[in-house]
C-alpha positions in Angstrom: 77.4 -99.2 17.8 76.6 -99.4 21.6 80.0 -99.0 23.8 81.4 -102.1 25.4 81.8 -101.6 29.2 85.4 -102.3 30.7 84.8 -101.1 34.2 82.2 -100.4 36.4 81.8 -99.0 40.3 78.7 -99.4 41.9 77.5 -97.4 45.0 81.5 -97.5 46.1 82.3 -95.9 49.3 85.1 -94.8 51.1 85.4 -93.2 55.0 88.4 -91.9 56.3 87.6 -91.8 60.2 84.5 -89.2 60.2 85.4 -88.1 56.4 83.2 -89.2 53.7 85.8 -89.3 50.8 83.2 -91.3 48.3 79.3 -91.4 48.8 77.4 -94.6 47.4 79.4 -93.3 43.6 78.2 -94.9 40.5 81.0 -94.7 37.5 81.5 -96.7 34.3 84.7 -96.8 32.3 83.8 -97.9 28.2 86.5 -99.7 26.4 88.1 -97.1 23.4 87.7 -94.4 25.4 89.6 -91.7 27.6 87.3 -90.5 30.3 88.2 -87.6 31.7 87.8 -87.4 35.8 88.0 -84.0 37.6 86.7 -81.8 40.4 88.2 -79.7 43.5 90.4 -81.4 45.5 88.8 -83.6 47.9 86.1 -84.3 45.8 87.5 -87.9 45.5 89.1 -88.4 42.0 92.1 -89.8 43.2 90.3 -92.1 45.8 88.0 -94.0 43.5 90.8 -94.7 40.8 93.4 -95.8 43.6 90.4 -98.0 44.8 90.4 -99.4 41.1 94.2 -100.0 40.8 94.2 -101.8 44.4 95.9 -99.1 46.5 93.5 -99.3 48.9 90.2 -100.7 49.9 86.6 -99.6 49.6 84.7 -99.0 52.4 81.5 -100.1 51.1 80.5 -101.1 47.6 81.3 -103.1 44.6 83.2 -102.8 41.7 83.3 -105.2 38.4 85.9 -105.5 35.3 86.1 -106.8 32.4 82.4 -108.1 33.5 84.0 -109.5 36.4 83.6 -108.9 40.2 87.0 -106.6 41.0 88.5 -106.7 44.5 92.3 -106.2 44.1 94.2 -106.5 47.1 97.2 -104.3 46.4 98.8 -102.4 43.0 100.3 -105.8 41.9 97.1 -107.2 42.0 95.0 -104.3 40.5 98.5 -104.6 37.6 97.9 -108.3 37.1 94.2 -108.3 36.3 95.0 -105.5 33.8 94.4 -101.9 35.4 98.0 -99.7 35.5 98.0 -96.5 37.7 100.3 -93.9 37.1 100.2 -91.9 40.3 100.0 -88.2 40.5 103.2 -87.8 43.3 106.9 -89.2 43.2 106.1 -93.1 42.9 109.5 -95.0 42.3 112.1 -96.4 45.0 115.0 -94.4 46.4 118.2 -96.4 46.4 117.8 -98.3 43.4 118.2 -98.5 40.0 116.2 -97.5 36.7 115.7 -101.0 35.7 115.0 -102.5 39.4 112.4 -99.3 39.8 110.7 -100.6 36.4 110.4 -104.2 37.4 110.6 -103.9 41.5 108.3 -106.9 42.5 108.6 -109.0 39.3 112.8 -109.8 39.3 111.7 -113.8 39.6 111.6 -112.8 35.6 115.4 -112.6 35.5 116.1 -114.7 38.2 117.8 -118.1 37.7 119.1 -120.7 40.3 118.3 -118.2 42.8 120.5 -115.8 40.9 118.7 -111.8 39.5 120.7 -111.4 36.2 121.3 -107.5 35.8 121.9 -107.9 31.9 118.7 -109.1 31.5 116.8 -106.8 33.3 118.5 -103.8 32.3 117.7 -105.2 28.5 114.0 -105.3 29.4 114.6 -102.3 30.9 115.7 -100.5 28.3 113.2 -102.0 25.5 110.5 -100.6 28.2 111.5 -97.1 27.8 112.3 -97.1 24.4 108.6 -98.3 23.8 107.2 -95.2 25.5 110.0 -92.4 23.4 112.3 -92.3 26.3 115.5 -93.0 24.8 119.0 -92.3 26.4 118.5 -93.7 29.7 121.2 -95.9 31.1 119.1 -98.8 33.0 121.4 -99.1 35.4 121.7 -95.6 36.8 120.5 -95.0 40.3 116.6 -93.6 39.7 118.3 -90.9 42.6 120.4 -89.1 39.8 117.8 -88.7 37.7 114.9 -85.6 37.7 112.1 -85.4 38.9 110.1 -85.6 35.5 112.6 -88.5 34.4 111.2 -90.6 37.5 108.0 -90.0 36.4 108.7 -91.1 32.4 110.4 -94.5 34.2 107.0 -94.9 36.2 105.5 -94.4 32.8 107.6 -97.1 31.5 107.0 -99.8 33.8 103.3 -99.0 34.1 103.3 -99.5 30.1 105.4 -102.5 30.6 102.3 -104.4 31.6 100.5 -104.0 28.6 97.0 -102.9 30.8 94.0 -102.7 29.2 92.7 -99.9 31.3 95.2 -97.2 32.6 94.6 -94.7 35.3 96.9 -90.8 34.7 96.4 -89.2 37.8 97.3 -85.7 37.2 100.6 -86.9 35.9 100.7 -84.2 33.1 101.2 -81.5 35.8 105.3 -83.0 36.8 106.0 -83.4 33.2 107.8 -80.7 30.6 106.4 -80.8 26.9 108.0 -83.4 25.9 106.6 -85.8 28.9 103.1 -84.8 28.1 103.5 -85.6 24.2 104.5 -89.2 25.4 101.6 -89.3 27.8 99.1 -87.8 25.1 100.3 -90.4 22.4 100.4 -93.5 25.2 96.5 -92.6 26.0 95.7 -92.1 22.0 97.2 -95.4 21.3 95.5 -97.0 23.7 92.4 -95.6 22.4 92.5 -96.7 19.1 93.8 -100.4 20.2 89.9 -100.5 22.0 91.5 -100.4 25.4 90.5 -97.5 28.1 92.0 -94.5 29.9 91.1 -92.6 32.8 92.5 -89.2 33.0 92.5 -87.1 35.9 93.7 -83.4 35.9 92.7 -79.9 36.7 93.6 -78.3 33.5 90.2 -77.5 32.1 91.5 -77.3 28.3 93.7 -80.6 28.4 90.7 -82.6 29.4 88.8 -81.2 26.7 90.8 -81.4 24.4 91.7 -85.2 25.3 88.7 -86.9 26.2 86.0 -88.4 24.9 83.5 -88.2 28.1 84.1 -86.0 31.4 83.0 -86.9 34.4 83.0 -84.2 37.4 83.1 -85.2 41.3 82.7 -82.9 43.9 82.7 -83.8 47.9 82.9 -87.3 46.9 79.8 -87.3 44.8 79.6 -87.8 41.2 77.6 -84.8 39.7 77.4 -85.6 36.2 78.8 -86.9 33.0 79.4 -85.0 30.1 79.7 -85.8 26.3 82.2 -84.4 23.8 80.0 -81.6 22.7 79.0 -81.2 26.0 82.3 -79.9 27.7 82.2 -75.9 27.9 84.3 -74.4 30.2 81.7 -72.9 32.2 79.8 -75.8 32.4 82.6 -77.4 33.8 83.6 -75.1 36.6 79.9 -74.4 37.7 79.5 -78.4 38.5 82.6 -78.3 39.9 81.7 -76.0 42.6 77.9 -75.7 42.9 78.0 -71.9 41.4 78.9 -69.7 38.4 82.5 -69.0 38.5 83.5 -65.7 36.7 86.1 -63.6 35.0 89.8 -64.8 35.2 91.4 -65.9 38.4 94.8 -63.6 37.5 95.4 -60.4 37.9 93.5 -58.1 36.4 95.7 -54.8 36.6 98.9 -54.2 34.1 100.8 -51.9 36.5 104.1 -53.7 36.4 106.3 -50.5 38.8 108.8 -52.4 40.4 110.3 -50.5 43.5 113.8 -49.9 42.6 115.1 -51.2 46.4 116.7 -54.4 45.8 116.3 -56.4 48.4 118.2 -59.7 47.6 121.2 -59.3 44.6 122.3 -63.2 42.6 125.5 -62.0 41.6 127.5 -64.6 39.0 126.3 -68.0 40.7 126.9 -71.3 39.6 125.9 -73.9 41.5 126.9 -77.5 42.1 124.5 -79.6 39.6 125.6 -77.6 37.1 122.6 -76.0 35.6 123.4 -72.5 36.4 126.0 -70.9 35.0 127.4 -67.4 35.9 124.0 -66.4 36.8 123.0 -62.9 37.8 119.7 -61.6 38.7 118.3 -58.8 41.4 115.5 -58.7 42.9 113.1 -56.4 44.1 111.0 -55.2 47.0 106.9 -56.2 46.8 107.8 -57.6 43.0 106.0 -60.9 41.6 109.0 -61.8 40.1 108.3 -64.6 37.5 110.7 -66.9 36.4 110.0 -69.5 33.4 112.4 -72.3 31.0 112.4 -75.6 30.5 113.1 -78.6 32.0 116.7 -78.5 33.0 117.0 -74.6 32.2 118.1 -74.2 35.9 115.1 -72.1 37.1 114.0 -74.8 39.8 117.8 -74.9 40.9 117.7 -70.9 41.3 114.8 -71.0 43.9 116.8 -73.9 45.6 120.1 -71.6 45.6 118.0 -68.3 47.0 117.3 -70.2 49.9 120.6 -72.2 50.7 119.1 -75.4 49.7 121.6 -75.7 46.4 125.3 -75.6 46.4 126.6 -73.1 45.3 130.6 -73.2 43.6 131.1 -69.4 42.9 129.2 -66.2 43.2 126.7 -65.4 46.2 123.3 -64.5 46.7 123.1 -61.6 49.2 120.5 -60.0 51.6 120.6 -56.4 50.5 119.0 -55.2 53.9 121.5 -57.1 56.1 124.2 -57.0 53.9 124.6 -60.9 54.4 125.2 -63.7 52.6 122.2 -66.5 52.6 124.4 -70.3 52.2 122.3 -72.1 54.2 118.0 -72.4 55.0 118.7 -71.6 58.1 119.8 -68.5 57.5 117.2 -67.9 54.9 114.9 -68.5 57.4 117.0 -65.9 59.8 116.3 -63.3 56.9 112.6 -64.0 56.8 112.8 -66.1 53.8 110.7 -68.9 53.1 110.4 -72.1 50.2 107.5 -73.7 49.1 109.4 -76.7 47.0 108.2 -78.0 43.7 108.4 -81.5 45.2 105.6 -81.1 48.2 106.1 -84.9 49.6 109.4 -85.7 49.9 110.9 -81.6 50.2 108.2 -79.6 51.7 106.0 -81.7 54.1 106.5 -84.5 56.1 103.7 -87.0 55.2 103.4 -88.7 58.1 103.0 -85.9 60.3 100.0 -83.9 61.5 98.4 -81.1 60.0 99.2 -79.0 63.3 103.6 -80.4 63.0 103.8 -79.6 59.7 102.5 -75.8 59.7 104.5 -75.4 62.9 107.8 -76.5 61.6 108.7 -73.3 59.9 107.1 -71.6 63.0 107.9 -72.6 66.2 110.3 -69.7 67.0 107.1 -67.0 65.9 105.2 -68.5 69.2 107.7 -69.5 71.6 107.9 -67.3 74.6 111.4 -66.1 76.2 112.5 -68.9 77.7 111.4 -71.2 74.5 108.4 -72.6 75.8 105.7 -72.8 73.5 101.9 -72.3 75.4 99.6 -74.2 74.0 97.1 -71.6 73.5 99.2 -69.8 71.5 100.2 -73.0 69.1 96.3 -73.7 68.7 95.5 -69.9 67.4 98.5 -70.0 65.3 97.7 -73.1 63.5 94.1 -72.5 63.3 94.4 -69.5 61.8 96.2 -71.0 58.8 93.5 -73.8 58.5 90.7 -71.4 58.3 92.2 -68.5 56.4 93.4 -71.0 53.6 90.4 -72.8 53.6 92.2 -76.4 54.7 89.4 -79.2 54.9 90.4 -81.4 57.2 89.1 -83.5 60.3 91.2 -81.9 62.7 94.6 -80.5 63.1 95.8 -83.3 64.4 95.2 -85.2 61.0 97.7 -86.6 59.3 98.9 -84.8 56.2 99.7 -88.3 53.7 95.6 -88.5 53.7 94.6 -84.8 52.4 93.8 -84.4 48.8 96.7 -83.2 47.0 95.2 -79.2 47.2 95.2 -79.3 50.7 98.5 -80.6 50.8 99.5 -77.8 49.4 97.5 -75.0 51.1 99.2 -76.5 54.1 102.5 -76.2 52.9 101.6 -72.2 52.5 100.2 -72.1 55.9 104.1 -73.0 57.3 105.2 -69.7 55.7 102.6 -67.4 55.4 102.0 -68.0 59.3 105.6 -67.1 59.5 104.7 -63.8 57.7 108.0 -64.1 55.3 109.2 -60.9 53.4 110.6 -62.6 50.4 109.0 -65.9 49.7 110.1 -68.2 46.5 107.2 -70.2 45.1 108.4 -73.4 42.9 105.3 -74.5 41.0 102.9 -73.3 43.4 99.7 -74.6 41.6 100.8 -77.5 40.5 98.4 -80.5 41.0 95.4 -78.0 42.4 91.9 -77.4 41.4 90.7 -74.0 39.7 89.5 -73.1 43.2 92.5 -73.2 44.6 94.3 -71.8 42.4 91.9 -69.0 42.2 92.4 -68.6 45.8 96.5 -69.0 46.0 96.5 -65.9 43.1 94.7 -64.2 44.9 96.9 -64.6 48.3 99.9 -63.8 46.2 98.4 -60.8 45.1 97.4 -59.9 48.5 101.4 -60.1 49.7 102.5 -58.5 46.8 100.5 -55.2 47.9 101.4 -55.8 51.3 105.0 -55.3 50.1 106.0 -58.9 50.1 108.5 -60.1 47.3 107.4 -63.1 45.7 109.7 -65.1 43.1 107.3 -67.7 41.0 108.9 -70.4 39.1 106.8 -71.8 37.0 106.2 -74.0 34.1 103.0 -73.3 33.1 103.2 -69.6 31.1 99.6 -68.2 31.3 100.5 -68.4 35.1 103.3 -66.3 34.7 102.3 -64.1 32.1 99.1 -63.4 34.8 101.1 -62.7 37.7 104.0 -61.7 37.3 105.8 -58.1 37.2 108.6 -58.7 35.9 109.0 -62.0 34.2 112.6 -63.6 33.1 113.1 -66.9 31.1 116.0 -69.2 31.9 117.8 -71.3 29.0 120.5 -73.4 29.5 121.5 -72.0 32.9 121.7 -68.3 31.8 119.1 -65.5 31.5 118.0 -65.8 28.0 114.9 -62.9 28.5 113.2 -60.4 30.4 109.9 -59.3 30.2 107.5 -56.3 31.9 104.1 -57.0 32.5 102.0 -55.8 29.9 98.6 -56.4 28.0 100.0 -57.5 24.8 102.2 -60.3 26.2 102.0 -63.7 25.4 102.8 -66.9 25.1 104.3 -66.8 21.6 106.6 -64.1 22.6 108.0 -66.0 25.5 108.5 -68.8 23.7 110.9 -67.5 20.8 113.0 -66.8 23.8 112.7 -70.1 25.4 113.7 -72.9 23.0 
């Protein structure tokens, strides 16, 4: 039976100022199917599906659905003709509720003599997430008290709300525990099986496989191939991602787990203000890759935020070992050559509308101001342009703005602002989240390199192969208290961890 076509792209284009982000791609979309899309970052994955959904333009090109000329002017408009995008970063509204996030541009539903009836759209509300598994939610709650992976479920929701016959997951998977991804998995094999279509974007190499029917690999805004079911081999995969064989594993590859018995930072009995740590003690040691693992909700992404004085902290303290001081604020983190690279890059760790240049110089500035606080520009440009070429930033120029990098570059730049700094004890919240095999490969490797330079490194992580890889020493979290402890060792895995986790 020949495969119905639902969308099609023909020679689409896109230029940002001199950058060639799409070049004359052809790509075809076949109703019950999940077409998997991947490739490095800022190889243009993102940019031709947010073309699709109507978050921005084309620059050339034409695109067709449903065997219809397609040429929707905004998200609402891409929503109405039936394509649903569920973005990769943070996409709902600050300052309002779970039920206005879900139906923010549509309340003339529940709007009567000029009147928006709450009860109504906090039922609808409610019937929306319940259709997508996720129960318990209180409509009416501010979307601000909620997590970061419940944001992205009520996304989910209102995206699935709209009944669209094709829907767009970029790299969703990535801000989501288990039990996110199991709704995602079962939304896209629903869809599947009702003939509608799903494209899938992400960098993990054995989710795609495992999910999709075709696989489809960009790289520098060309489209290199397709590939079939019984096509997708994970070496086949990597080498058209990046032009060359890519071989052996991108962790590391020696089992020396000596940690160096001088603490350098001691958690002693903390628990902080959200509640999710509870009596919490941990010390940690100099030139260690200190990995720390859970759940969602174990606490572990509150720790790193309490190490560096961004969490509040009710009783206990978390003290400088070297100093002797306390650390309650970033500031004086910072003072102790501390640095943060936040799990939430947009809104916590860069500022989007910034350059390139601000944003690696914001944790900097006092590393290359003279005396009398002037900084020389000649001094600024080496700084920063040391950072762009050492972690391989592509970019037009430093004076770029950050919100139109790929989401991999977003985050080398985010390193730049504290490796430039040249921290001693730097805490890493899901470092590789949202970044291509190449840069992961790369950020390991840069890890590894600090490590043996006598840096101390705490990884929080949710992904355990990542752990297990790096780490010395590697603790799980459950329920705000330290439920394991782990050296590094050949024979550890996965299955081990868990029994400790759940």
């Amino acid at each position: 039976m020949s495969k119905e076509l639902i969308f099609e792209a023909r020679q689409l284009t896109k230029h940002f100022g001199p950058t060639v982000a799409l070049n004359k791609v052809d790509f075809k979309v076949y109703k019950g199917q999940i077409t998997g899309l991947i490739g490095e970052n800022g190889s243009g994955k993102s940019t031709i599906t947010s073309i699709a959904a109507g978050m921005q333009p084309a620059t050339e090109g034409e695109m067709f659905f449903q065997g219809q000329s397609h040429k929707p002017s905004s998200m609402i408009e891409g929503a109405k003709t039936g394509i649903g995008m569920i973005v990769q970063e943070q996409g709902t509204v600050s300052g309002l509720t779970v039920a206005q996030n879900i139906f923010l541009g549509e309340e003339n539903k529940f709007r009567t003599m000029g009147i928006i009836h709450a009860s109504k759209m906090n039922k609808a509300a409610k019937e929306a997430l319940d259709a997508i598994g996720f129960t318990g939610v209180d409509p009416s709650r501010s979307i601000d008290s909620l997590n970061m992976q419940d944001r992205k479920l009520v996304e989910i929701a209102k995206v699935i709300y709209n009944k669209p016959d094709m829907l767009v997951v970029d790299e969703t998977t990535t801000a989501l525990s288990q039990q996110g991804r199991t709704i995602i998995y079962d939304i896209m094999k629903r869809m599947r099986e009702e003939n509608k279509a799903v494209v899938f974007i992400s960098h993990d190499l054995q989710e795609l496989m495992d999910t999709c029917d075709t696989l489809t690999v960009l790289r520098d805004g060309n489209l290199i191939t397709t590939l079939e079911k019984d096509q997708m081999k994970e070496e086949t995969i990597k080498k058209h991602m990046v032009g060359r064989e890519m071989k052996g594993d991108y962790y590391r590859s020696d089992y020396d787990g000596t940690i160096d018995p001088q603490v350098v930072l001691d958690i002693d009995n903390i628990t902080t203000g959200t509640g999710l740590l509870k009596n919490f003690s941990l010390k940690v040691h100099k030139g260690e890759i200190l990995g720390i693992g859970g759940l969602s909700d174990c606490g572990m992404h509150e720790l790193g935020k309490a190490i560096f004085g961004e969490e509040k902290i009710l009783r206990g303290k978390v003290t400088h070992i070297t100093s002797g001081d306390q650390i309650t604020t970033a500031r004086e983190a910072l003072d102790h050559s501390m640095g943060y690279v936040s799990k939430n890059r947009d809104k916590e760790a860069l500022v989007l509308t910034a350059s390139i240049q601000d944003n690696i110089l914001s944790a900097g500035i006092d590393k290359i101001a003279n005396k009398l606080g002037v900084i020389i520009p000649k001094n600024r440009k080496a700084y920063v342009n040391k950072q762009v070429q050492e972690l391989s930033i592509k970019c037009a120029s430093v004076e770029q703005n950050v919100q139109y990098l790929s989401g991999g570059n977003k985050q080398k730049v985010v390193f730049g602002k504290w490796i430039g700094r040249d921290c001693d004890i730097l805490i890493l919240d899901c470092p590789t989240r949202g970044v291509d095999i190449g840069v992961k490969a790369a950020m390991y490797q840069l890890i590894y390199r600090m490590k043996q330079q006598g840096k101390t490194i705490i990884m929080i992580s949710e992904e355990l192969p990542e752990l297990i890889g790096m780490s010395d020493r590697l603790i799980i979290i459950k329920n705000g208290q330290l439920s394991g402890e782990f050296a590094r060792s050949e024979v550890l895995n996965e299955n081990m961890i868990i029994d400790v986790m759940i």
